[in-house]
FIKETOR-184839 format. One record per atom (N, C-alpha, C, CB): z, y, x; residue in one letter. Coordinates in steps of 0.05 Angstrom, whole numbers, plus 5000, padded with zeros to 4 digits. Glycine has a CB too. Example, Ala and Ser with C-alpha at 12.3 -4.5 7.8 and 13.67 -1.06 7.14 Angstrom:
515648865264A 515649105246A 515649345264A 518149115226A 514249555257S 514349795273S 515750015258S 511449885282S 
// end
This chain:
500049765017X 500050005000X 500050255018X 502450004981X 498850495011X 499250755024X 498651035005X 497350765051X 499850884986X 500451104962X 503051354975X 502050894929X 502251614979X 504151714984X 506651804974X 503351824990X 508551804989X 512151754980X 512552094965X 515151715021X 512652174940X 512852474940X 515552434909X 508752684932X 515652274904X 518252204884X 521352194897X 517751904871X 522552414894X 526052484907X 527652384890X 527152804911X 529552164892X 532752094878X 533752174889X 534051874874X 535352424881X 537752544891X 540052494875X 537352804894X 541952404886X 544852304884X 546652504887X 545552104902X 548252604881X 550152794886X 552752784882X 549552964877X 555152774909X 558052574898X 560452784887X 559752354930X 560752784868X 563552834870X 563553054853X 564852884899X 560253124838X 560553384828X 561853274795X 557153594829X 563553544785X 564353484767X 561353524734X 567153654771X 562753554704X 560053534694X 558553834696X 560253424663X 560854014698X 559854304696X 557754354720X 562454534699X 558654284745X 557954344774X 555154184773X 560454224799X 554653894760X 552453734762X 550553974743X 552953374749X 550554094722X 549454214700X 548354424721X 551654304673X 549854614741X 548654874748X 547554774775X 550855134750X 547254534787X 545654494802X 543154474804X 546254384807X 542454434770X 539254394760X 537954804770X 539154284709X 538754954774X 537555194783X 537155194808X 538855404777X 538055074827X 537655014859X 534654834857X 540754814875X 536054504844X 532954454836X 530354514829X 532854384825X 531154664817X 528454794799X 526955034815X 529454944767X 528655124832X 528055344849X 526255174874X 531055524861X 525354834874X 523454804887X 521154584877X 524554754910X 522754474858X 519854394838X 520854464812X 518754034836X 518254424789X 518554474759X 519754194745X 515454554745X 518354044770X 518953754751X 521353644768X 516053494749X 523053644748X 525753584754X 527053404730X 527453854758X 527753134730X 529653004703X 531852964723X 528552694683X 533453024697X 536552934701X 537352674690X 538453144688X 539552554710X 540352214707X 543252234712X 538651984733X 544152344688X 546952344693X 548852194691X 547852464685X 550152234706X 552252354714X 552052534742X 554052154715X 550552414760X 551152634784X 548152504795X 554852584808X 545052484786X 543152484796X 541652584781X 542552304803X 538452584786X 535852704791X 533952594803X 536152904804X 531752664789X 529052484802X 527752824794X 527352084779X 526852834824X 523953034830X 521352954842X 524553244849X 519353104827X 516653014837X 516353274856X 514152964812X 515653154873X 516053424900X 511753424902X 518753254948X 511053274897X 507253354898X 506053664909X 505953354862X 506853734879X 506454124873X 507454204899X 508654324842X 510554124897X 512854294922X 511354264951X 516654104925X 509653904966X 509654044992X 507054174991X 509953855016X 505954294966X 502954414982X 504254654981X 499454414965X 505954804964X 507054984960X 509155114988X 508254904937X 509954974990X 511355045017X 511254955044X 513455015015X 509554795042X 507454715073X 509454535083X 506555005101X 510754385067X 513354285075X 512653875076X 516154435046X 513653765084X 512653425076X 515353355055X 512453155113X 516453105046X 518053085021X 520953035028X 516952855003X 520653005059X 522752935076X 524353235080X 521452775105X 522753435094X 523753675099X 525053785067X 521253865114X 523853775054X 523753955018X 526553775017X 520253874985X 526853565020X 529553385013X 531853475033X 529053035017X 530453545059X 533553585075X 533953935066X 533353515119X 532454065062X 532854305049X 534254305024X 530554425046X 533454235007X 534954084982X 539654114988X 533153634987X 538753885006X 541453795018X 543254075024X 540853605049X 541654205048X 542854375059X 543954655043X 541354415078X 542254705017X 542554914995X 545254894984X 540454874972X 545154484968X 547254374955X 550554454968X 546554074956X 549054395003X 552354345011X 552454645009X 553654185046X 551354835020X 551955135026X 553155244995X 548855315038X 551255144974X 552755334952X 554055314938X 551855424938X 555154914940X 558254784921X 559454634939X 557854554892X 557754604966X 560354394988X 559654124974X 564754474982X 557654094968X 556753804963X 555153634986X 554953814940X 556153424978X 554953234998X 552752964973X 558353065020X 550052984981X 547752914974X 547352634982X 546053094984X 545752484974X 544452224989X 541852234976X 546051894984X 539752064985X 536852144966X 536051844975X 534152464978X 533551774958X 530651614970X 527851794958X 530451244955X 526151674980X 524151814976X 521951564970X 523652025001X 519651554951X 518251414952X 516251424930X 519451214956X 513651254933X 511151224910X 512451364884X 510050854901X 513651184875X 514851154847X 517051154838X 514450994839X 517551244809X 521251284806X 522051044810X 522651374775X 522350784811X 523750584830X 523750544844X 523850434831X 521650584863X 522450554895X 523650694904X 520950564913X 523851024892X 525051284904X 527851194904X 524351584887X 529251034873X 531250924878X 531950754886X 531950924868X 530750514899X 531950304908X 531550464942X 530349974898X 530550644950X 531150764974X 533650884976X 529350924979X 534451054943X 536851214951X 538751104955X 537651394935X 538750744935X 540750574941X 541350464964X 540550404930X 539750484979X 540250385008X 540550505029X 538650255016X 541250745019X 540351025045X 543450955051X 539251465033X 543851105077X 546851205088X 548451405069X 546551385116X 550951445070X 551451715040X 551551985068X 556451675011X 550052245045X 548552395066X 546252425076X 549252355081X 544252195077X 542152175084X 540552145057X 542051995105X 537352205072X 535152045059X 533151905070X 533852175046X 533251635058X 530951405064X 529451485057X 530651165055X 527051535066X 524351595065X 522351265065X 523851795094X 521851225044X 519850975048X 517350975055X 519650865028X 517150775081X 514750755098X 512250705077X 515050495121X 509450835074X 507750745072X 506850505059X 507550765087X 508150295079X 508049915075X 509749915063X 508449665099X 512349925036X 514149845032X 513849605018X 515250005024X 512249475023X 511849165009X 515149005017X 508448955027X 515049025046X 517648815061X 519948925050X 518148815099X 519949245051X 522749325033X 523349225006X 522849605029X 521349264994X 521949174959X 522548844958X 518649234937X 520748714970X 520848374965X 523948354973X 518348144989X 524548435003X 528448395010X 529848364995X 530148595021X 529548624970X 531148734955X 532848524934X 529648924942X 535148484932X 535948344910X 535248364876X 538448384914X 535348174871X 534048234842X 536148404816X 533147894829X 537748404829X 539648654817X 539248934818X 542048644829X 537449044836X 536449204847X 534149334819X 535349074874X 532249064812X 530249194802X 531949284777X 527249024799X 529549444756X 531449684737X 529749394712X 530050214736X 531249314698X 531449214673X 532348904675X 528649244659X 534148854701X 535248614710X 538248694707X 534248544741X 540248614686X 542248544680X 544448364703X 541348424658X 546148364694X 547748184697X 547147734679X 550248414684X 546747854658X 545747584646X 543147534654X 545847564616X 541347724656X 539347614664X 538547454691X 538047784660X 540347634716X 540747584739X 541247234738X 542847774750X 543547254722X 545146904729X 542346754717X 549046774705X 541546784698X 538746554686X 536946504710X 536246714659X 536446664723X 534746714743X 535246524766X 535146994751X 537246644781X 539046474792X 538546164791X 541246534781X 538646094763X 538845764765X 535445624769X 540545614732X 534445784770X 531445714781X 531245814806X 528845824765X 533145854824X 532845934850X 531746234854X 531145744862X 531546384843X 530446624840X 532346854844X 529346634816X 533046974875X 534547124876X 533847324894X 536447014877X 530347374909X 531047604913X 528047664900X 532147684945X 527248044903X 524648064890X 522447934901X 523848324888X 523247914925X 519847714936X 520147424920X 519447614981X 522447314912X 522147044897X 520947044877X 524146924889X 521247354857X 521547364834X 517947494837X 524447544822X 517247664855X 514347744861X 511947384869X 514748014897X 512847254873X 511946914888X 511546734855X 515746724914X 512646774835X 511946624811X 509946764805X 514046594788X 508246604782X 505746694762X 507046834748X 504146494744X 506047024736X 506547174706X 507047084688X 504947294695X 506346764682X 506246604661X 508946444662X 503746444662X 509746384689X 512646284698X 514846524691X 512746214734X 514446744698X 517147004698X 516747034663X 516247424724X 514446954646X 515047044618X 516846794597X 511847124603X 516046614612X 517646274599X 520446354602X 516945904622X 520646464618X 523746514633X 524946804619X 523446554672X 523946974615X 524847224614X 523847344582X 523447404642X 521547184572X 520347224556X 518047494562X 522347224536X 516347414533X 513247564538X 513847814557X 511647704506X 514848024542X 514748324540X 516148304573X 516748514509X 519248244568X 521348214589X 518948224622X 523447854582X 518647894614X 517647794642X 515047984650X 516747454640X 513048014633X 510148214652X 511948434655X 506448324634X 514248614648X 515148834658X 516248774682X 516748964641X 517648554688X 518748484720X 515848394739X 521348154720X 514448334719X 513148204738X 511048424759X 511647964721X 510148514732X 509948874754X 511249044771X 509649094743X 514349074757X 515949114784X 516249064811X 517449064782X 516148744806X 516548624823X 513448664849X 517448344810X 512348734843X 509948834854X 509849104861X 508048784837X 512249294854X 511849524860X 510849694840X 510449534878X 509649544814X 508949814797X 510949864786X 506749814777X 510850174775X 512050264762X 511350464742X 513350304775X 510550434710X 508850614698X 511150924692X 507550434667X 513450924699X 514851104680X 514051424710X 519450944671X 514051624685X 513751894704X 516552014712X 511952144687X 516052244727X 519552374729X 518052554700X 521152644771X 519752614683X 518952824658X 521353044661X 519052654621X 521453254651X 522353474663X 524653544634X 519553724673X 526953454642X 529053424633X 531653614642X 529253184637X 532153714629X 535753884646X 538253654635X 536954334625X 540053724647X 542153584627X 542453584597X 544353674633X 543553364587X 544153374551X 546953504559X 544252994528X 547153694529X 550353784526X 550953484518X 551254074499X 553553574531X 554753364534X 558553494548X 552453154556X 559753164547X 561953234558X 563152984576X 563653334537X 563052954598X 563652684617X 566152744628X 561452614642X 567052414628X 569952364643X 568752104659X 573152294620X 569252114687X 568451944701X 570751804714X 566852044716X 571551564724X 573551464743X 572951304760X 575451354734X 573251394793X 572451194806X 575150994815X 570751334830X 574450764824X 576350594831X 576850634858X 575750334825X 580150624867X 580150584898X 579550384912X 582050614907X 578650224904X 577349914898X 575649774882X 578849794895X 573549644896X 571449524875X 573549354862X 568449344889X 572949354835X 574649204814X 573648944802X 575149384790X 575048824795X 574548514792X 576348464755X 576648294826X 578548514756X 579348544732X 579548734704X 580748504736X 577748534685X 577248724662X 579648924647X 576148524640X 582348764654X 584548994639X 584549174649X 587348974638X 584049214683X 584049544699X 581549684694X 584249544735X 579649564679X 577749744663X 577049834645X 576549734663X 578349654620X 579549764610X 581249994599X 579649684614X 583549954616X 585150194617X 583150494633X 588350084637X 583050394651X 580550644667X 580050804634X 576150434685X 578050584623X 576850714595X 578850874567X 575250444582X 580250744572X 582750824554X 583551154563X 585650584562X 584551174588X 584051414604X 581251544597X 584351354635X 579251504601X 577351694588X 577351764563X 575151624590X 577251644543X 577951644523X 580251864507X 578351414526X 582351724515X 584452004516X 583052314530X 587551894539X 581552254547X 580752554563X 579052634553X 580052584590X 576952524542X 574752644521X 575352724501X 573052504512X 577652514490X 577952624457X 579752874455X 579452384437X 581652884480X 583553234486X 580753404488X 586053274526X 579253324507X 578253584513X 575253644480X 576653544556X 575353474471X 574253544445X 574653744422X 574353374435X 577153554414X 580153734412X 581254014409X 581253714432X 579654034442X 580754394451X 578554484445X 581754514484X 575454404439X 574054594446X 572754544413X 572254554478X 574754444402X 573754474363X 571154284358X 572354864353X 570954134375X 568754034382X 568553654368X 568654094417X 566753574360X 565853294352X 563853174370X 564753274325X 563052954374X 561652844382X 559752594368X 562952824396X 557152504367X 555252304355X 555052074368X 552652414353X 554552174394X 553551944414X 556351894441X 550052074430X 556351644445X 557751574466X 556051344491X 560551454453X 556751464507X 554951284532X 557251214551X 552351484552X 556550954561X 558750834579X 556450714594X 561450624565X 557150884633X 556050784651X 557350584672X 555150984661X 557050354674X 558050154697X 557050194718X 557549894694X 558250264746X 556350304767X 558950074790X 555550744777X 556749894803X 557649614812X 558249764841X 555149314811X 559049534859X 559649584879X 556949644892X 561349384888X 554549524895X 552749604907X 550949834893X 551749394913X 552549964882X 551850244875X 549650154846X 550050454906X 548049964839X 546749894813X 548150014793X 546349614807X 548050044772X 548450244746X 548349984717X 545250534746X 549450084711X 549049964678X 549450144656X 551049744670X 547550224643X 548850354609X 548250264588X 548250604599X 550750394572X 550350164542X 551250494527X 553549764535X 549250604506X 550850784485X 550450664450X 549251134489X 551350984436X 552250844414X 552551074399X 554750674416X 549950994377X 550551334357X 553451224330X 545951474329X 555251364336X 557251354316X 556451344288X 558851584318X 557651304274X 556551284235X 557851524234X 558050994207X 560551654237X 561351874241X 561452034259X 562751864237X 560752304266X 561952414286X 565052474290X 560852594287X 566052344320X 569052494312X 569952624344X 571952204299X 572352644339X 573952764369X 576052494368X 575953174367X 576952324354X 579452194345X 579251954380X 578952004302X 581451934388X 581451864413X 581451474412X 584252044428X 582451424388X 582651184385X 579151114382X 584751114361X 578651214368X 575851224355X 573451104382X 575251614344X 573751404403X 573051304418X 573651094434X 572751414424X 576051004438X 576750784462X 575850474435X 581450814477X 575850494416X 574550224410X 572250174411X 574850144391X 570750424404X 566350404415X 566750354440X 563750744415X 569050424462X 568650374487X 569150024493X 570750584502X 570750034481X 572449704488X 569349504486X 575649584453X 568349614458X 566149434443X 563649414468X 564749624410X 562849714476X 560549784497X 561549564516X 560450134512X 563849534531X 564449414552X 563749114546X 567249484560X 564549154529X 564848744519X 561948614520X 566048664476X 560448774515X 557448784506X 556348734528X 556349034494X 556848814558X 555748804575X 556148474585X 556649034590X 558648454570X 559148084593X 559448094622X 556047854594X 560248324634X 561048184653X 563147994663X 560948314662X 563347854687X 564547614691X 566147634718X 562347394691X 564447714743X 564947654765X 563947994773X 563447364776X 562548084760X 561748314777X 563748594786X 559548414761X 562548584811X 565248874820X 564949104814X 565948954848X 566849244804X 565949484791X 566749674804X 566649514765X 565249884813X 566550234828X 566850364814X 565150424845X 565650414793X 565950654776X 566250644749X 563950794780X 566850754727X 565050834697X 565451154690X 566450634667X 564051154678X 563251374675X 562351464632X 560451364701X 563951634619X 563651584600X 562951854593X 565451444589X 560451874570X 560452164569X 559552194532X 557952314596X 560152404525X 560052454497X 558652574489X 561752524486X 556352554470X 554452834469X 553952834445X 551752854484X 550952974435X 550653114408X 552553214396X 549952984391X 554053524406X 556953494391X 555353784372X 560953554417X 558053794354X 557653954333X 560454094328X 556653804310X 560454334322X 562954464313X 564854264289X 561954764299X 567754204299X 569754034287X 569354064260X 572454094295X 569354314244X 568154414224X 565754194208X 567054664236X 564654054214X 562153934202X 563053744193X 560053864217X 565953674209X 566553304205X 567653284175X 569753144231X 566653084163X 567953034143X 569652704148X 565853064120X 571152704147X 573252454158X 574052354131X 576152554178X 573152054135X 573851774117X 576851794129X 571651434126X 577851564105X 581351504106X 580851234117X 583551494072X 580851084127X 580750834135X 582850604128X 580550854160X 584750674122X 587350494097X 588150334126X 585750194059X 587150454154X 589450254171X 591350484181X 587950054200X 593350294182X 596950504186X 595750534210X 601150344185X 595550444233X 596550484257X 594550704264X 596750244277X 591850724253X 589350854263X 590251164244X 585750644252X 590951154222X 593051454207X 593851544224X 595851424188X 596051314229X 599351524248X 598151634276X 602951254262X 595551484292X 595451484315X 593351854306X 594051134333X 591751944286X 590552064281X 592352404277X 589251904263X 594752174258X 596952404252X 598652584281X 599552214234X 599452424304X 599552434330X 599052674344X 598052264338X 595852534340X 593452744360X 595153044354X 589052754342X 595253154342X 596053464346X 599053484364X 596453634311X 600253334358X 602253324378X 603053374402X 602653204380X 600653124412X 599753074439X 597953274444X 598552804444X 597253424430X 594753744439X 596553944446X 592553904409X 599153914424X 600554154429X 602454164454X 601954204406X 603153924467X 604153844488X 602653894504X 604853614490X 600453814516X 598353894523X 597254154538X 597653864505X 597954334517X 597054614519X 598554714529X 596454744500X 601154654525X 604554714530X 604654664569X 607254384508X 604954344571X 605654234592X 603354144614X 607054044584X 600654164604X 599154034620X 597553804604X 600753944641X 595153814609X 593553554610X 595053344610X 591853534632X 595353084605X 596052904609X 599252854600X 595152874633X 600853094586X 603353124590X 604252914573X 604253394586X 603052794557X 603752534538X 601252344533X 604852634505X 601452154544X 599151964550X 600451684541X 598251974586X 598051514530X 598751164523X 600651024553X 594850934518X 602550864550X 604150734567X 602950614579X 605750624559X 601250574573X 600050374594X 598150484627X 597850194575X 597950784615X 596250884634X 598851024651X 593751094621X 600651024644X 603951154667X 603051074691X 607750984662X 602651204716X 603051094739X 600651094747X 604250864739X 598451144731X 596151094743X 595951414749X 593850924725X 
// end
């Protein structure tokens, strides 16, 4: 292949949701086409950018970097490459700080790649895979088309099976952030047990639904991002039947999202939960639900706001999260 590398994944650590939101004006100040992949990334088509600034996609990226750190003290990672998946399976592999730039030939890079790697490969799908010996993309690039669809089915399998070859039909499309409102937690440790993620979520949950709360605010949609130890991603969302702020509310769409995923064995770094389509509190019209505990826990909420506002964030929190 010698399709040229002009597609940027930029990664960005540690910014919070406000700080990720005003970074899209640094962006944009060197291409038009810019989508946002939030929580703290971005895919740019830099094309336009190096004729524009006589620049190659490597320089436009370490410039990029150097803006970020100068104007929030951020620290960046990127990949560069053909297509929006290679650009990311480069950023996944880069150093944190740097950017992989993908050679020209990236045939040997992609085939290496674990099949966790490519973008519509699961966790369940991975293990099926698996038991036909199929574990990295050159295994999964080495079957017929007619073998990866028996296995993966019609639609499923010719979409890997192009992957697995390097294509990729999707464009960067020129996206800013969704309003929205994110609570993220990283682990001090890749995690192995579902109760400490649980609770993680339980903690978001409580922090979304305060900060909803304060800002008179409801929410439609909820998204819950898994991001594994080797940095791969998972999301699962969920348009509510109601919109609410109610904190229980959310931590059971959360419990449900999680469950949904099945994981088993996989290590987890991060999640990341964020709330959007919101609407002034004002709109909600709220069902009685005839369960006591989901009442009293509803009846509560102002309590714990007014504490809150009083003492601090967090000043009355579920027992189980003490200590964390």
């Amino acid at each position: 292949m010698t399709t040229s590398s002009t597609i940027l994944h930029l990664r960005v650590h540690r910014a919070d949701f406000e700080t990720y939101r005003e970074l899209f004006t640094v962006l944009g100040d060197t291409t038009p086409v810019v989508q946002a992949l939030p929580p703290d990334s971005a895919l740019l088509d830099l094309a336009g950018a190096t004729r524009y600034f006589a620049l190659t996609p490597a320089q436009l990226a370490d410039r990029l970097q150097t803006r970020l750190a100068a104007r929030y003290g951020l620290a960046s990672t990127g990949g560069i490459g053909p297509t929006r998946m290679l650009a990311t399976l480069a950023a996944d592999t880069a150093a944190p700080g740097t950017v992989h730039v993908l050679p020209d030939e990236w045939t040997d890079f992609l085939r290496g790649r674990p099949l966790r790697a490519l973008p519509g490969i699961g966790p369940a799908l991975e293990r099926t895979l698996a038991r036909y010996g199929i574990e990295t993309v050159g295994d999964l690039a080495d079957l017929p088309l007619a073998t990866v669809q028996r296995i993966a089915g019609s639609s499923t399998g010719r979409l890997l099976h192009e992957r697995a070859h390097g294509t990729d039909r999707r464009t960067v499309t020129p996206a800013g952030p969704p309003a929205g409102i994110t609570s993220t937690h990283r682990f001090e440790r890749d995690v192995l047990d579902p109760a400490e993620i649980r609770r993680a979520l339980l903690a978001a949950a409580t922090d979304l639904g305060a900060r909803l709360r304060a800002a008179r605010q409801i929410a439609r949609t909820i998204e819950l991002q898994v991001t594994y130890a080797d940095r791969s991603t998972t999301a699962r969302s969920r348009t509510l039947r109601e919109p609410t702020a109610h904190t229980p509310a959310l931590q059971r769409v959360l419990y449900d999202l999680f469950a949904a995923l099945a994981l088993q064995r996989a290590r987890v770094r991060a999640v990341t939960v964020r709330v959007g389509e919101l609407a002034t509190a004002a709109q909600a019209a709220e069902q009685l639900t005839f369960d006591r505990l989901i009442e009293d826990a509803r009846t509560l909420e102002p309590v714990i706001d007014r504490a809150g506002h009083r003492f601090g964030v967090g000043a009355v929190r579920p027992a189980v999260l003490l200590g964390n």
